[in-house]
C-alpha positions in Angstrom: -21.8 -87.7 121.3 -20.3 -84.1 122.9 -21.0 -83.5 126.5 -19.2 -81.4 129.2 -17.5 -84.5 130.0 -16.3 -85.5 126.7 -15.9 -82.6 123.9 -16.2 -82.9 120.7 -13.3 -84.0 118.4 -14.2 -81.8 115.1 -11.3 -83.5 113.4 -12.3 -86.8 113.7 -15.7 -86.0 112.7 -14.8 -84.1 109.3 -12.5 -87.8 108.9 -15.3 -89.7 109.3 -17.4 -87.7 107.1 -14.9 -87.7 104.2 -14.3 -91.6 104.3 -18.2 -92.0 104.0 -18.5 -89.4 100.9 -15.7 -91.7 99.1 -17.1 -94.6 99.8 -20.7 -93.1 98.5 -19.0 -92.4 95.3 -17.2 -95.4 95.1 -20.7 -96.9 94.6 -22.4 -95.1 92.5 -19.4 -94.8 90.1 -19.7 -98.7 89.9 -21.2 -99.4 86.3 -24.7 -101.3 86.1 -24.3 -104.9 85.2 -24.7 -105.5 81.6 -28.4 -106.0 80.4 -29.0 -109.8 79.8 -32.2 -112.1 79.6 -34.0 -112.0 82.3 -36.0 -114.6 84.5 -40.2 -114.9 83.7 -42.1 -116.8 85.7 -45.6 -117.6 84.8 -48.5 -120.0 85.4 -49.8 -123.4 82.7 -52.6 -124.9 83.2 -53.3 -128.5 82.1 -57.3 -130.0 81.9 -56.5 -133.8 82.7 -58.0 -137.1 84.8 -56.9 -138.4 87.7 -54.0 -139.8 85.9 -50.2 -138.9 86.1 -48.0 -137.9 83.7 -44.7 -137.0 83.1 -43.3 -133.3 83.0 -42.3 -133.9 79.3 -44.5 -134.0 75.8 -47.9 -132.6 77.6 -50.2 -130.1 76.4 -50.3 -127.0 78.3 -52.1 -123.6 78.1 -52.6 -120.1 79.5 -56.0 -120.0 81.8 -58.5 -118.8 79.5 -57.3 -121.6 76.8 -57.7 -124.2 79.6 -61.2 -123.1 80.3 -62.2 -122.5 76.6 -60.9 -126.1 75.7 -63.5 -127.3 78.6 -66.3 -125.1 77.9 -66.5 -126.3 74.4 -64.8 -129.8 73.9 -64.8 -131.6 77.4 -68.3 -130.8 78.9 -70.4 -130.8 75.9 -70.4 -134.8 76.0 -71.4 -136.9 78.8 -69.4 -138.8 79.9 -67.0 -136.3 79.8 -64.3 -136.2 77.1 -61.2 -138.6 78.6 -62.5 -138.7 82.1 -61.0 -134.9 82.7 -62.4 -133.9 86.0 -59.2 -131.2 87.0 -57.1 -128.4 85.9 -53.5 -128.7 87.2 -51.2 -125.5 87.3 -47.4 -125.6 86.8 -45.3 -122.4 87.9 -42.4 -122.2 84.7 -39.3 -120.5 85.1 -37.8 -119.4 81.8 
């Protein structure tokens, strides 16, 4: 910000650019955190009736297992196999 009305304090600026360099490297040289296990997230799916169940001790599958299991063992027999009429989806955090 130099005008005729206020000149420019070359000293200051040279200052001001130092302390910013330092802190700069004061950053970078901080070392990466130690690798670790990581978070996945991912989707289930679970063919089922209108019943509820508890999160605990239930059969679960990726999408194409979900599908496969109704495509061959729930539709092929009317009525169908235990009443399933949905697919429910669960978002798991490991």
């Amino acid at each position: 910000n130099c005008t005729s009305f206020k000149p420019c304090d070359i000293e200051a600026i040279k200052q001001k650019a130092a302390a910013g360099a330092t802190a700069a490297a004061k950053v970078v040289a901080e070392p990466p955190p130690p690798p670790g296990p990581r978070a996945q997230t991912f989707y289930m799916y679970r063919a089922q009736s209108q019943a509820s169940y508890p999160l605990e001790n239930i059969n679960t599958a990726d999408l194409a297992g979900a599908l496969w299991y109704l495509h061959n063992e729930v539709v092929v027999a009317t009525p169908r196999k235990y009443k399933i009429d949905r697919i429910k989806r669960f978002k798991v955090t490991v």
